[in-house]
C-alpha positions in Angstrom: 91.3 107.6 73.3 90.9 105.3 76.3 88.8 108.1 77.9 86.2 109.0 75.0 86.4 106.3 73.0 83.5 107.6 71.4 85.8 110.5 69.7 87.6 109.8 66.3 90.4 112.3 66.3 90.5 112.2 62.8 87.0 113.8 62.4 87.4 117.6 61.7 84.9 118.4 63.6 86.2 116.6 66.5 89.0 118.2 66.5 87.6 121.4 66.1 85.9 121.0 69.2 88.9 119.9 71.3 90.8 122.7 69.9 87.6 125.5 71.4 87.7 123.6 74.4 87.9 126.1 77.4 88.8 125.0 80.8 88.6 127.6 83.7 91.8 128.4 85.8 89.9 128.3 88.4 89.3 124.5 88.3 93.5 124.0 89.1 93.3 126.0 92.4 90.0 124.6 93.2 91.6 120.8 92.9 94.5 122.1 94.5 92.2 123.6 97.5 90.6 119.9 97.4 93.6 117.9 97.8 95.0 120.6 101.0 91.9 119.7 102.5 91.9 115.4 102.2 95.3 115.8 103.7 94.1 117.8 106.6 91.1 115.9 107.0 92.8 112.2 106.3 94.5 112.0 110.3 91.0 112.0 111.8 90.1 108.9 109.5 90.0 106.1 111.8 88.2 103.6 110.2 89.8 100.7 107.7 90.0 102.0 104.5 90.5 100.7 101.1 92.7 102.3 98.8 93.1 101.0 95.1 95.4 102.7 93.0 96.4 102.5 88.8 99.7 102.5 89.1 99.8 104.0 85.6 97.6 106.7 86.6 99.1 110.1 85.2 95.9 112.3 86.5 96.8 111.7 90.3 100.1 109.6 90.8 100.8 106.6 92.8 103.2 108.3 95.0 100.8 111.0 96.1 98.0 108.6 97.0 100.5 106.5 99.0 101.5 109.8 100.9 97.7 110.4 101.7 96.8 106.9 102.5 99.8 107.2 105.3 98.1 109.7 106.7 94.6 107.9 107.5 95.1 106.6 111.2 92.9 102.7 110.7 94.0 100.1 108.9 94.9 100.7 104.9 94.3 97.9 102.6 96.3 98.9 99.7 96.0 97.9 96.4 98.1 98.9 93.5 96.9 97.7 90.0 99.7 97.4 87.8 99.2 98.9 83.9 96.0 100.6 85.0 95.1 104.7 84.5 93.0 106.6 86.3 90.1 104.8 84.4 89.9 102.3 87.2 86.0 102.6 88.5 84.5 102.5 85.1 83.0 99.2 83.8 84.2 99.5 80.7 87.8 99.5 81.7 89.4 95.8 82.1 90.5 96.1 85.3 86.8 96.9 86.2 86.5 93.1 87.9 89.8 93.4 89.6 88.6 96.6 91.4 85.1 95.4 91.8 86.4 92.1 93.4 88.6 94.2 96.1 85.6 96.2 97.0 83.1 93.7 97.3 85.8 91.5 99.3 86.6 94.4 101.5 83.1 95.1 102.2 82.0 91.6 103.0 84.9 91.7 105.8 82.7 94.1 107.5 79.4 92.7 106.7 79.8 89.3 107.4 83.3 89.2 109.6 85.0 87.5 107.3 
């Protein structure tokens, strides 16, 4: 519900749609292809990154992200936000500010040496 909020699930029609709703097989490996790669790819990161994490996130969990930030070779700000999902970067979503805060204050240690 969090994630279409705009769907009432007790609409027929609604329903009906979900229950039509094809997803290609394809997709899985393709994700899975994606996420062999970032691993690769993360030990030639050298540069500070920031890595902000729901820690109620079911779609990619907290463990695996902490496996791949270990990987990146600069510094890793971490930040785990307790109670949030993988809904995170969306405005709508009250952890929005909390998430917008980190980036803005990580940026602006770059920008303006802070």
């Amino acid at each position: 519900q969090d994630f279409f909020p705009e769907l009432d699930l007790n609409d027929p029609a609604h329903r009906d749609s979900l229950r039509s709703l094809v997803l290609p097989t394809a997709m899985f490996n393709t994700l899975r292809q994606v996420g062999k790669v970032a691993r690769r790819s993360a030990v030639h990161v050298t540069c500070p990154a920031l890595v902000i994490q729901g820690m109620g996130d079911a779609t990619v969990h907290p463990d695996d992200t902490r496996s791949l930030a270990g990987l990146l070779q600069g510094r890793v700000t971490w930040l785990g936000i307790e109670g949030a999902d993988h809904e995170l970067p969306f405005s709508r979503s009250p952890f929005f500010p909390q998430v917008r805060d980190a980036v803005v204050g990580f940026s602006d240690e770059f920008c303006y040496n802070r």
